[in-house]
PALO-897030 format. One record per residue: x, y, z of N, C-alpha, C in turn; residue in three letters; residue number from 1. Coordinates in steps of 0.1 Angstrom, whole numbers, padded with zeros to 4 digits, always signed. Layout:
BEGIN
  n.c1  n.c2  n.c3 ca.c1 ca.c2 ca.c3  c.c1  c.c2  c.c3 rest  nr
     X     Y     Z     X     Y     Z     X     Y     Z  ALA NUM
...
//
This chain:
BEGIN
  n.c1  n.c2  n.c3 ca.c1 ca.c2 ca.c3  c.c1  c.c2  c.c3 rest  nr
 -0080 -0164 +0098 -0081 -0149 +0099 -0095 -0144 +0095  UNK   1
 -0101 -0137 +0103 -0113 -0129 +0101 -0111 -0117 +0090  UNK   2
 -0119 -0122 +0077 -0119 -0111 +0073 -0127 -0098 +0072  UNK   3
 -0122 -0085 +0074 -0126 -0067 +0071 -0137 -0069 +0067  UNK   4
 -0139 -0077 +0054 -0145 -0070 +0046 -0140 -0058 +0032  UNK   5
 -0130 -0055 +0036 -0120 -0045 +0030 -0113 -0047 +0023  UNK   6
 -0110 -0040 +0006 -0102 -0042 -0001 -0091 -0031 -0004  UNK   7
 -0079 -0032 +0001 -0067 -0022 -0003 -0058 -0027 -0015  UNK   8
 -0059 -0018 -0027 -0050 -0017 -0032 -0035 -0010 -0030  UNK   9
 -0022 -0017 -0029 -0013 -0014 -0028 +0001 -0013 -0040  UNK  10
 -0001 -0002 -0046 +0007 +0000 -0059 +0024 +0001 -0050  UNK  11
 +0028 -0007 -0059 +0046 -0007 -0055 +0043 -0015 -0044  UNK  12
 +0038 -0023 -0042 +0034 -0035 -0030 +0043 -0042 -0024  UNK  13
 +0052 -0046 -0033 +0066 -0058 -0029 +0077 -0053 -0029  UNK  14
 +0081 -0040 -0021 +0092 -0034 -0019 +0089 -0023 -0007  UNK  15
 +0099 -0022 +0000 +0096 -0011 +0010 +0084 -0006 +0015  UNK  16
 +0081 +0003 +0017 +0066 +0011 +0023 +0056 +0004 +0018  UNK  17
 +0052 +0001 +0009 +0042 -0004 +0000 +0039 -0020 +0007  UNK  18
 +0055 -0025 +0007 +0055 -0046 +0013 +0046 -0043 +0027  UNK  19
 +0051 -0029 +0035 +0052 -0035 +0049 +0037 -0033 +0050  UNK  20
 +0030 -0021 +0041 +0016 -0014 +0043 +0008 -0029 +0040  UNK  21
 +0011 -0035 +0028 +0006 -0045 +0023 +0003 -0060 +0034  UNK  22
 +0015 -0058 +0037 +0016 -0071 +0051 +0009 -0067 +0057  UNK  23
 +0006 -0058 +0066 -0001 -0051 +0075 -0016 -0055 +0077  UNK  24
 -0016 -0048 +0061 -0031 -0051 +0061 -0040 -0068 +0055  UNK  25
 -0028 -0075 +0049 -0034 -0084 +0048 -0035 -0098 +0064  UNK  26
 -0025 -0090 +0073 -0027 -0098 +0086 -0035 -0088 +0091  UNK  27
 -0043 -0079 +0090 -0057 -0068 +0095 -0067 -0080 +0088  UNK  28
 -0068 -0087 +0081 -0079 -0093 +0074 -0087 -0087 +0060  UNK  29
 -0077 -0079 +0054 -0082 -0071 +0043 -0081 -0084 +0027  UNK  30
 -0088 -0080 +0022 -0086 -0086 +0008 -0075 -0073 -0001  UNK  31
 -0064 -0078 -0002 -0053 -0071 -0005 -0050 -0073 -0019  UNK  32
 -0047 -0061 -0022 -0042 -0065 -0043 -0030 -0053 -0042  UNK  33
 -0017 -0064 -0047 -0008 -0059 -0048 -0005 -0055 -0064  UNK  34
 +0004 -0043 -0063 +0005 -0043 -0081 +0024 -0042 -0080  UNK  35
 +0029 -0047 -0086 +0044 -0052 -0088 +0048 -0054 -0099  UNK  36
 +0065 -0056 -0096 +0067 -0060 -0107 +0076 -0073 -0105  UNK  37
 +0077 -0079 -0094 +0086 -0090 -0089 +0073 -0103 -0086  UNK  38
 +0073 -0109 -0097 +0064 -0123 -0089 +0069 -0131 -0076  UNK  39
 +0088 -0133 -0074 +0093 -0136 -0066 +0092 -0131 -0050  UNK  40
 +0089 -0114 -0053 +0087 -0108 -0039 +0075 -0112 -0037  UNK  41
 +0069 -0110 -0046 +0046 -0111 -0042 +0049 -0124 -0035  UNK  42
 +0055 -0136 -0037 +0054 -0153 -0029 +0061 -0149 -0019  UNK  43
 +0069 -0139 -0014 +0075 -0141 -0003 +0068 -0132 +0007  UNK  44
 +0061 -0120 -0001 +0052 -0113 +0010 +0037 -0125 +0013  UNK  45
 +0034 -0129 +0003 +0024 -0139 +0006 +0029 -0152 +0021  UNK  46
 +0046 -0154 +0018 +0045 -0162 +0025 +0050 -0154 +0042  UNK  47
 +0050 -0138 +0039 +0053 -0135 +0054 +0037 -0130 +0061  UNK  48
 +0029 -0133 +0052 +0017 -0128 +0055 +0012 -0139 +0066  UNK  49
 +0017 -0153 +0060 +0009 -0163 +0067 -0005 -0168 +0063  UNK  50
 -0007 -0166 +0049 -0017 -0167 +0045 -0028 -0156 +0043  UNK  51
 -0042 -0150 +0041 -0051 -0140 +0038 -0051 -0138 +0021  UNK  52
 -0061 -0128 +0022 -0064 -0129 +0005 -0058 -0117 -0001  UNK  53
 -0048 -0124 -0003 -0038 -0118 -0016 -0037 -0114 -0029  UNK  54
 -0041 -0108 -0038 -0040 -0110 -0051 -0029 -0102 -0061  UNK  55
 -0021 -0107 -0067 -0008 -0104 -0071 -0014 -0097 -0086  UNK  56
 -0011 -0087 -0090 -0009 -0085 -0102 -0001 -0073 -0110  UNK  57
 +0007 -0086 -0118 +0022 -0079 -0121 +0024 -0068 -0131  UNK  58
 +0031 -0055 -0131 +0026 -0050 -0141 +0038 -0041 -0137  UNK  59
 +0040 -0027 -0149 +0053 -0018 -0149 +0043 -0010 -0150  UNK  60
 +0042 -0003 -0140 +0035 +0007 -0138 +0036 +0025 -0146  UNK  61
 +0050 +0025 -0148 +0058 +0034 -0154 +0049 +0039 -0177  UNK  62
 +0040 +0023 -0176 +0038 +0022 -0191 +0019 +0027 -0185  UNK  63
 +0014 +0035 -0195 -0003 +0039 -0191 -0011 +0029 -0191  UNK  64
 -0007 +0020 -0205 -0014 +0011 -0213 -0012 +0001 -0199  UNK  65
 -0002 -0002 -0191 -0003 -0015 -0181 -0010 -0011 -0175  UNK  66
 -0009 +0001 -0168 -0018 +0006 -0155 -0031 +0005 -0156  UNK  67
 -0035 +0011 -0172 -0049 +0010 -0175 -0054 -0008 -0172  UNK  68
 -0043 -0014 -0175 -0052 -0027 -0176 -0053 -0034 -0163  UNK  69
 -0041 -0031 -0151 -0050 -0034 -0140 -0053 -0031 -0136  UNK  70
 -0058 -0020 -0139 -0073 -0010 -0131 -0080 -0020 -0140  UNK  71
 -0081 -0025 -0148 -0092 -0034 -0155 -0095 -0043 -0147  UNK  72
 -0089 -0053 -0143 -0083 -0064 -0134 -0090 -0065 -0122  UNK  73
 -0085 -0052 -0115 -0090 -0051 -0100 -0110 -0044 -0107  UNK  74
 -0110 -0040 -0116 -0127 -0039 -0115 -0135 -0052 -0120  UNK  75
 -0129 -0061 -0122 -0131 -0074 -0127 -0129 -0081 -0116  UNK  76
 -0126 -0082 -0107 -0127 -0088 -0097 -0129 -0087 -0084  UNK  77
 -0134 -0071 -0084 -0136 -0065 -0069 -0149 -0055 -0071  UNK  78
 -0158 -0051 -0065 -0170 -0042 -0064 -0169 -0035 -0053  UNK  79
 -0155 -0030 -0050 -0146 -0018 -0040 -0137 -0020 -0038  UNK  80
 -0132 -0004 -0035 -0121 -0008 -0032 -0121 +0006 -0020  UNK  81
 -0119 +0001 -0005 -0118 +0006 +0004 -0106 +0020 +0011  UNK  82
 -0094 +0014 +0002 -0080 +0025 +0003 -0074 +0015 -0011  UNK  83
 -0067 +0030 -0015 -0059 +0029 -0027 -0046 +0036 -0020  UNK  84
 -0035 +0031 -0021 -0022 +0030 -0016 -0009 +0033 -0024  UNK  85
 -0006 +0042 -0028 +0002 +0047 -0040 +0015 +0047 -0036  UNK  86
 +0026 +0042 -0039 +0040 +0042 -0033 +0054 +0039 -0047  UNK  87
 +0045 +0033 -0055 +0055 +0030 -0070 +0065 +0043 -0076  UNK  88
 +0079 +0039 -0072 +0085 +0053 -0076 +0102 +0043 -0077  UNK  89
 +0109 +0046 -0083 +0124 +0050 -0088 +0130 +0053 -0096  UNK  90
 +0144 +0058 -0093 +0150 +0069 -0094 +0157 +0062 -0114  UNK  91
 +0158 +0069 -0123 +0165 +0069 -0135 +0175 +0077 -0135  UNK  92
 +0188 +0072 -0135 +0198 +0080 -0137 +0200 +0084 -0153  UNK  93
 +0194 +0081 -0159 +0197 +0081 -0177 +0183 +0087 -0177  UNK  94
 +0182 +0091 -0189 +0167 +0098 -0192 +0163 +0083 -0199  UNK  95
 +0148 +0082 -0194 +0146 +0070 -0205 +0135 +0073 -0208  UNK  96
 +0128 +0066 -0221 +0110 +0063 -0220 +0102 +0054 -0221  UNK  97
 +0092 +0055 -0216 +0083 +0040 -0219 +0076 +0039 -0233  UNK  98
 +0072 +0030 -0231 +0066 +0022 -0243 +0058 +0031 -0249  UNK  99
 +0052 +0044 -0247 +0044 +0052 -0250 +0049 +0063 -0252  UNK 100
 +0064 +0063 -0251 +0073 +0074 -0258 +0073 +0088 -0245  UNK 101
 +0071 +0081 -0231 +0070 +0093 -0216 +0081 +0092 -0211  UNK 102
 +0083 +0101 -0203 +0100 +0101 -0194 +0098 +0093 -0181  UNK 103
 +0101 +0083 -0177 +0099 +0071 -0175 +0097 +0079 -0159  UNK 104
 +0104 +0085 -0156 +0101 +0092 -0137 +0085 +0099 -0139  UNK 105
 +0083 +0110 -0147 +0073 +0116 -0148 +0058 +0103 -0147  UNK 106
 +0061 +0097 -0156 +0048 +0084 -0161 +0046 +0073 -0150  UNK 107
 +0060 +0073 -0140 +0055 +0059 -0129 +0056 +0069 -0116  UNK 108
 +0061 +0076 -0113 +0057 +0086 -0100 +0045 +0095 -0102  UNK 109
 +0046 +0102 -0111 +0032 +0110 -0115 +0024 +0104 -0121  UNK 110
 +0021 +0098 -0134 +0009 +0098 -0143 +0006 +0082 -0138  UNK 111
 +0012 +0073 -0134 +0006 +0060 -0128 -0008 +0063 -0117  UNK 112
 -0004 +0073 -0107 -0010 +0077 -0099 -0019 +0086 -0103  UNK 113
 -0019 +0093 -0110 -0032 +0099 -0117 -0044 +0089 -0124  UNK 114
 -0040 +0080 -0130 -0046 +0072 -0138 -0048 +0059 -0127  UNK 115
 -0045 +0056 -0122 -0048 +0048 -0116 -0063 +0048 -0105  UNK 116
 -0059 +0063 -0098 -0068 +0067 -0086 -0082 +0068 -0096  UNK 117
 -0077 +0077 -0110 -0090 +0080 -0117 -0098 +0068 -0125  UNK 118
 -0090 +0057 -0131 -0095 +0040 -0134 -0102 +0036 -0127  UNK 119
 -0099 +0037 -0110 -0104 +0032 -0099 -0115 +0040 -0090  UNK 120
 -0120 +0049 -0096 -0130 +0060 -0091 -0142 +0053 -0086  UNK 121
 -0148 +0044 -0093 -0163 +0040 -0096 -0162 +0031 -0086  UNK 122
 -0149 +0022 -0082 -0150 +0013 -0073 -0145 +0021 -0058  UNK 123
 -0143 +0031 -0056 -0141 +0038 -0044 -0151 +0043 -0041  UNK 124
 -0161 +0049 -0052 -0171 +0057 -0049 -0181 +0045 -0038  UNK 125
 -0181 +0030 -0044 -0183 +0022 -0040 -0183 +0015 -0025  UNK 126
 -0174 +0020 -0017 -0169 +0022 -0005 -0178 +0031 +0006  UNK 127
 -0178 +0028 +0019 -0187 +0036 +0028 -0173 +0045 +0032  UNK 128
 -0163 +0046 +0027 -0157 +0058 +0032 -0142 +0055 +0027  UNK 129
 -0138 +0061 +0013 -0129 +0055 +0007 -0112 +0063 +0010  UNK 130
 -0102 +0061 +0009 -0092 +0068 +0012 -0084 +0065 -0001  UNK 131
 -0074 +0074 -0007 -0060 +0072 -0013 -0050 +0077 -0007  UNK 132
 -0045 +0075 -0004 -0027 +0077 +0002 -0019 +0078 -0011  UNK 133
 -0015 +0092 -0011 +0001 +0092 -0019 +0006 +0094 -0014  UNK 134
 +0019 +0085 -0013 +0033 +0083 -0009 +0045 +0094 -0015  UNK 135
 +0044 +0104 -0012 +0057 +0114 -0021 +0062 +0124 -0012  UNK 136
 +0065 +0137 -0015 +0071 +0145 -0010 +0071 +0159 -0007  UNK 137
 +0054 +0161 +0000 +0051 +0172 +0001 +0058 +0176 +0016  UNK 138
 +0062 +0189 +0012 +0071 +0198 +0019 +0084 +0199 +0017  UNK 139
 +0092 +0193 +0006 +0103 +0198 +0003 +0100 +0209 -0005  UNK 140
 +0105 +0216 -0003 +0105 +0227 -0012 +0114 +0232 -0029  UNK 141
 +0120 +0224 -0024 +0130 +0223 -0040 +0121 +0215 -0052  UNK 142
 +0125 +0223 -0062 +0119 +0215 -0076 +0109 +0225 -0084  UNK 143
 +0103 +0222 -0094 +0092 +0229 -0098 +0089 +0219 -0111  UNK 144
 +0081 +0226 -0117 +0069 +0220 -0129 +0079 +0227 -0145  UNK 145
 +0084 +0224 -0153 +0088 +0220 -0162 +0075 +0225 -0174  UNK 146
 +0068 +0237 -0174 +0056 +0235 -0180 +0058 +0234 -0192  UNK 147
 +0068 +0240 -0198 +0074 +0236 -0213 +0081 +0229 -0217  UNK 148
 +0083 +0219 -0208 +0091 +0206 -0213 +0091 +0194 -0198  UNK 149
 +0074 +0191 -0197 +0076 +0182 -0194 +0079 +0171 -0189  UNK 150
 +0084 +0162 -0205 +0090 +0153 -0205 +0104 +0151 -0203  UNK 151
 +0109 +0164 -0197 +0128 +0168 -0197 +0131 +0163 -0212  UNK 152
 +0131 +0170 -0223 +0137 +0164 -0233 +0148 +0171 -0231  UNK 153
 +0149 +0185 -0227 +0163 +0189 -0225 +0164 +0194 -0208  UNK 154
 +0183 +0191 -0205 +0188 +0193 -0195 +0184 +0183 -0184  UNK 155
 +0182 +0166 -0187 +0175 +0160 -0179 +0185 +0155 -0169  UNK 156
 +0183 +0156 -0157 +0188 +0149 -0144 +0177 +0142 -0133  UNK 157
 +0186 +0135 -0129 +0176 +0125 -0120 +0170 +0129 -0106  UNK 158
 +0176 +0139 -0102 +0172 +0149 -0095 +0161 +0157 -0096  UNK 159
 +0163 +0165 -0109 +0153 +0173 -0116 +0136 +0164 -0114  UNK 160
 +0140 +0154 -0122 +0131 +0145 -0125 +0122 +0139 -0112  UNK 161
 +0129 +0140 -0106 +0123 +0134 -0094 +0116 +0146 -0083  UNK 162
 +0120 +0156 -0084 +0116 +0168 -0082 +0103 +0172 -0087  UNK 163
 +0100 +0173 -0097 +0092 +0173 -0108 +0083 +0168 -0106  UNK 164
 +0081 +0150 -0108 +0072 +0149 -0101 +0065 +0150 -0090  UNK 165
 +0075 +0153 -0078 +0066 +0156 -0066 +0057 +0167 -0064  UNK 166
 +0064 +0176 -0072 +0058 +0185 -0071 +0045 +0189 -0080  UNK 167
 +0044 +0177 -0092 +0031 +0174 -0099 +0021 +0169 -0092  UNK 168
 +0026 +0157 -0079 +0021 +0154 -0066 +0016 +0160 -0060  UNK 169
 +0014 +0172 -0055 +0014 +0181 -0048 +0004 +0190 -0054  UNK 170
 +0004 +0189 -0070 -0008 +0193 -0074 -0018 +0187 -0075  UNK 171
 -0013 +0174 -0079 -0024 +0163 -0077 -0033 +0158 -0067  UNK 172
 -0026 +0162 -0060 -0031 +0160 -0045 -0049 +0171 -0044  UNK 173
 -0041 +0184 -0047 -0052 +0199 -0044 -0061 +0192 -0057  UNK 174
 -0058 +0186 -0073 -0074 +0189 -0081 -0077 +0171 -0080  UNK 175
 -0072 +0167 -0070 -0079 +0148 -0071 -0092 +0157 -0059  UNK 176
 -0088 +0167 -0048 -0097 +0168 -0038 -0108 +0178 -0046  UNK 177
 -0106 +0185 -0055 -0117 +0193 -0057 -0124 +0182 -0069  UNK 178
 -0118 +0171 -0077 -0121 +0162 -0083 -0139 +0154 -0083  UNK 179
 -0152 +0161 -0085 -0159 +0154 -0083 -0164 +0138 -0085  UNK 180
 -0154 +0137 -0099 -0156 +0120 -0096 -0148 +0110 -0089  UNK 181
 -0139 +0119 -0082 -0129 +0109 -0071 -0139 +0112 -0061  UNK 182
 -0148 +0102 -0053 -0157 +0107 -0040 -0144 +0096 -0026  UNK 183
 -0130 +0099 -0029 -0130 +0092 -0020 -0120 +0108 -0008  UNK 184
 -0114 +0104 +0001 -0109 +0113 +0013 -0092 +0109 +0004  UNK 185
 -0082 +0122 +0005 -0074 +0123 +0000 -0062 +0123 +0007  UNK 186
 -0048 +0119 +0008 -0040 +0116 +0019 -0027 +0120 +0011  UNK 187
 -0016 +0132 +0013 -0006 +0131 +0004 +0002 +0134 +0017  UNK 188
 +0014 +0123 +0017 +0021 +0117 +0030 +0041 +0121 +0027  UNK 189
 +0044 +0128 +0034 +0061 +0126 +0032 +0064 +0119 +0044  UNK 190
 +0069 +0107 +0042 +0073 +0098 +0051 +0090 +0099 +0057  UNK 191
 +0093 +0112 +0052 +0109 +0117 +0050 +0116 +0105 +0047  UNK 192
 +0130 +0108 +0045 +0142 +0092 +0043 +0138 +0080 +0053  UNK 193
 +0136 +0075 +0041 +0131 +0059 +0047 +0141 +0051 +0044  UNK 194
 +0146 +0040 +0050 +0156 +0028 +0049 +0149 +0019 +0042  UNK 195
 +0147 +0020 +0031 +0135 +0006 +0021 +0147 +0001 +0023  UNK 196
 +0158 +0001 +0016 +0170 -0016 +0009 +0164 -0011 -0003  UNK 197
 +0158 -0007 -0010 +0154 -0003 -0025 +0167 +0006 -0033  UNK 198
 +0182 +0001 -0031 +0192 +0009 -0037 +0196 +0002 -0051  UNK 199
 +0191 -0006 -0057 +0197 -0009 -0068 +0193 +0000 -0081  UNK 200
 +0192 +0008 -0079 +0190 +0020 -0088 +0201 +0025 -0090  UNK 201
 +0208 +0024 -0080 +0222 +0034 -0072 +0236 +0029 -0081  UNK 202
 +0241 +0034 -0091 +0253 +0031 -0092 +0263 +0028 -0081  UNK 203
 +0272 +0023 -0084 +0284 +0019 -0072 +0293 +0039 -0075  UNK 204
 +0299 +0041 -0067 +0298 +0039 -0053 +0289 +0045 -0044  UNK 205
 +0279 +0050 -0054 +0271 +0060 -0047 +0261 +0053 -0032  UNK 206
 +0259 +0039 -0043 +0251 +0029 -0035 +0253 +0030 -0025  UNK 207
 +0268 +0024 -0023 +0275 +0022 -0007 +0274 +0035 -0003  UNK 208
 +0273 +0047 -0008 +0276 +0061 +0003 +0261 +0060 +0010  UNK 209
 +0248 +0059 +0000 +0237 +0060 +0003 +0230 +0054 +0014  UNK 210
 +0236 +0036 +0014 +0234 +0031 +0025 +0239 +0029 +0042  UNK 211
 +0254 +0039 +0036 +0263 +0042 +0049 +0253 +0050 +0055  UNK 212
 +0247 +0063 +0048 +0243 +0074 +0055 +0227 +0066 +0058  UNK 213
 +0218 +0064 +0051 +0207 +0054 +0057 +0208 +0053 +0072  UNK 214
 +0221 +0039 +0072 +0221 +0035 +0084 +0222 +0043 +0093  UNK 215
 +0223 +0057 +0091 +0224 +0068 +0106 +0214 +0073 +0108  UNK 216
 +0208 +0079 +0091 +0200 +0091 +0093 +0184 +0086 +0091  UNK 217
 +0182 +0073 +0083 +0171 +0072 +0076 +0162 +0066 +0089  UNK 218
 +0148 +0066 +0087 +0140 +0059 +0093 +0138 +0047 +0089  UNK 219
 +0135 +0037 +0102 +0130 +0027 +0094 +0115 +0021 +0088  UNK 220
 +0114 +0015 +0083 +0103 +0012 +0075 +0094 +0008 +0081  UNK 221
 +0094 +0004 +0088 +0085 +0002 +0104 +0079 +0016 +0110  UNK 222
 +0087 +0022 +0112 +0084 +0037 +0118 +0077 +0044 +0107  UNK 223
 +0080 +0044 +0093 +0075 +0053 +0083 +0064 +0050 +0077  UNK 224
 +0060 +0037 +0080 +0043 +0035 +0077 +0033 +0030 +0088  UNK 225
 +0041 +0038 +0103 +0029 +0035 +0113 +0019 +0048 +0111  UNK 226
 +0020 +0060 +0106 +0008 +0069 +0103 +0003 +0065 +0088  UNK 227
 +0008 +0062 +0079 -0006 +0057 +0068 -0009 +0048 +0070  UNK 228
 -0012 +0042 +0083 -0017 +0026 +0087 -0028 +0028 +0092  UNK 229
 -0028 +0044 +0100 -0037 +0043 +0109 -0046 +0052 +0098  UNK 230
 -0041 +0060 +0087 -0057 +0069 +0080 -0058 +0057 +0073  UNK 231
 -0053 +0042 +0070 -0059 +0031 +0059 -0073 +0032 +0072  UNK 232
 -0066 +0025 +0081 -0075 +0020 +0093 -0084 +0027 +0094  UNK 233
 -0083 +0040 +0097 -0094 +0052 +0101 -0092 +0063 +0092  UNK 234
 -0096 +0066 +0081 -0093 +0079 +0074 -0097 +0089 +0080  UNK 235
 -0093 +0098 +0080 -0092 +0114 +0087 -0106 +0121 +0074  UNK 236
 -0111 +0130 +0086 -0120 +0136 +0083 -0124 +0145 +0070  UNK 237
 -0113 +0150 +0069 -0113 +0159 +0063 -0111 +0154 +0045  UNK 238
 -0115 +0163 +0036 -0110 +0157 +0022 -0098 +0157 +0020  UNK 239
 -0092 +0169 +0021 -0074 +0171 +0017 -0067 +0168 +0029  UNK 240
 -0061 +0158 +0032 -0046 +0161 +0044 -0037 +0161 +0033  UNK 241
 -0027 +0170 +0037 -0011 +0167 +0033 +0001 +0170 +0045  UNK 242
 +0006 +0162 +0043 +0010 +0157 +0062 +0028 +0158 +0059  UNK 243
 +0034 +0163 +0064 +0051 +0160 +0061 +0057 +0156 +0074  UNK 244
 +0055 +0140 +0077 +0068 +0134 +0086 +0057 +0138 +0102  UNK 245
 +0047 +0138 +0101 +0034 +0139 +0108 +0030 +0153 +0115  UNK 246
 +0037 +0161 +0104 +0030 +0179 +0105 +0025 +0182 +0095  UNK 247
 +0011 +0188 +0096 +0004 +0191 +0084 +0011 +0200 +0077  UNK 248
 +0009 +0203 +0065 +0019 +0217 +0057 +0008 +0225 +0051  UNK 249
 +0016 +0236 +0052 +0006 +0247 +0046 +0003 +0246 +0033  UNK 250
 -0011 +0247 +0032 -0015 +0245 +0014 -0016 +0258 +0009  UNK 251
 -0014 +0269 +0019 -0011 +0286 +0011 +0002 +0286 +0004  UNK 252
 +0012 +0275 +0000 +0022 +0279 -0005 +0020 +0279 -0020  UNK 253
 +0028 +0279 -0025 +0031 +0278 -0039 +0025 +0267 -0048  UNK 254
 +0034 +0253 -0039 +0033 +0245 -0042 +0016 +0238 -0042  UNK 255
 +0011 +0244 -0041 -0003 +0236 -0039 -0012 +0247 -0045  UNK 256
 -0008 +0254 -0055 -0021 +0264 -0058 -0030 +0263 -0071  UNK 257
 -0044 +0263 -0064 -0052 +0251 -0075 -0054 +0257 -0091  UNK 258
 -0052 +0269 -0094 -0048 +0274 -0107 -0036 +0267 -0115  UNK 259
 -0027 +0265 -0107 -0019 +0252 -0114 -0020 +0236 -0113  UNK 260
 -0027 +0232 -0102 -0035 +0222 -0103 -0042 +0219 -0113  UNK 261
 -0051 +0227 -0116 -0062 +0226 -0128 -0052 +0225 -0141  UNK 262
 -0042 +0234 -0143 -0035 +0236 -0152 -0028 +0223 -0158  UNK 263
 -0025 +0215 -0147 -0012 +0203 -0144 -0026 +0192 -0149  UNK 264
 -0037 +0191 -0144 -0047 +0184 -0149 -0058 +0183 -0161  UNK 265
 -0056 +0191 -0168 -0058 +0196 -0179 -0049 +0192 -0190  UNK 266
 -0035 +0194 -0187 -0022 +0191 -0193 -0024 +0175 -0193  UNK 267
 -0025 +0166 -0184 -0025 +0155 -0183 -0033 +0147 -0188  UNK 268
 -0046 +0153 -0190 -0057 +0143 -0194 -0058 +0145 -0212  UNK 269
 -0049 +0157 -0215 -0043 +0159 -0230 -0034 +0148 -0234  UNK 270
 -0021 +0145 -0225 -0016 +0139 -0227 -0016 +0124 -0226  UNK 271
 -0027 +0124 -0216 -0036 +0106 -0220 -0045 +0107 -0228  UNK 272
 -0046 +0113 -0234 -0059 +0111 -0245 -0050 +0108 -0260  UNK 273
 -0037 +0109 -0261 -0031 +0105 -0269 -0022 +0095 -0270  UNK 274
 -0028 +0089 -0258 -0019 +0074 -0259 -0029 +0064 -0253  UNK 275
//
């Protein structure tokens, strides 16, 4: 295989959206770094790849201190990185926290992806034309920001939680683009219901309802990462897209207004500065 020249990182790499993006690009010829948490999936996407340059590195994304360290990892062994690929997310039915005392949804859907894109700045700036893709859920409209709590210490549901962060996404998205030391092009993607197989989150019997309904309603995983294939491939012009299900959405809404952007990033870099 002829290689790109190209290096994609792919966070949440050995599961759903993240495996197929990953495959994709490492049969494109890219030098590919997956970040996981299954060494067993990383050998089996290695072995659907057919070979190309793969590099596995395992980690729980959900904890700062791991994230921090493969952003170490990938600057230790790469001098760019071409697209950063953000897809690491599931669901907590229990409130829980990581190792750093965070609400475990909030810290691997949200703060992974802040910290990561921002770890990895110096090597995108590095790039003749760098891209991040976030994988979330801009254009639902349900949910909001928690600004006094957070971490849900009180009234937490998994719902909520998951809410929450997208819609920290959504801000993330508006101050990573006004962000001068992110010099890379910004991509925040709702791929709507996707069919990953990613249900073991799911208590019984919900599992089975969730996959019943899948099988009718959900897209498949094929279909849901043929548009962030093509901005890996070609990034779009512009600094900010935010795209829902392949219609742009309005950033005059609520959800995207950069006084709470700033606010939401401010808040964040407070609360990495103490762990």
């Amino acid at each position: 295989m002829t290689s790109t020249g190209k290096t994609t990182v792919v966070a949440g790499g050995t599961d759903g959206m993240g495996r197929a993006i990953a495959l994709a690009r490492l049969r494109a010829g890219d030098a590919v770094v997956v970040i996981g948490r299954s060494g067993r999936k990383a050998a089996e996407l290695a072995r659907a790849a057919g070979g190309g340059a793969l590099t596995f590195l395992p980690a729980d994304l959900s904890s700062t201190a791991e994230t921090r360290r493969v952003a170490e990892r990938i600057a230790a062994g790469h001098d760019r990185v071409d697209a950063l690929v953000l897809t690491a997310n599931r669901q907590s039915f229990r409130r829980a926290e990581t190792p750093e005392g965070l609400e475990a949804t909030f810290a691997l859907y949200y703060l992974s992806r802040y910290l990561l894109a921002r770890e990895l700045a110096p090597l995108l700036a590095a790039a003749p034309d760098p891209l991040v893709v976030n994988i979330a859920g801009p254009g639902v409209r349900r949910g909001r920001i928690r600004w006094d709590d957070l971490q849900l210490r009180e009234r937490y549901h998994p719902l909520t939680a998951q809410l929450q962060a997208g819609r920290a996404n959504d801000l993330l998205a508006v101050s990573s683009a006004a962000d001068p030391r992110l010099r890379a092009k910004y991509v925040l993607h709702h791929p709507g219901f996707t069919r990953t197989g990613a249900l073991d989150q799911f208590p019984q019997p919900l599992r089975a309802l969730v996959k019943l309904y899948a099988r009718f309603a959900a897209r498949s995983v094929e279909q849901a990462v043929a548009l962030p294939l093509t901005w890996v491939e070609n990034p779009p012009e512009r600094r900010l897209t935010v795209d829902d299900r392949g219609e742009p959405v309005d950033l005059s809404q609520s959800m995207f207004d950069p006084a709470a952007a700033a606010r939401l990033a401010e808040a964040t870099e407070a609360l990495l500065s103490r762990r």
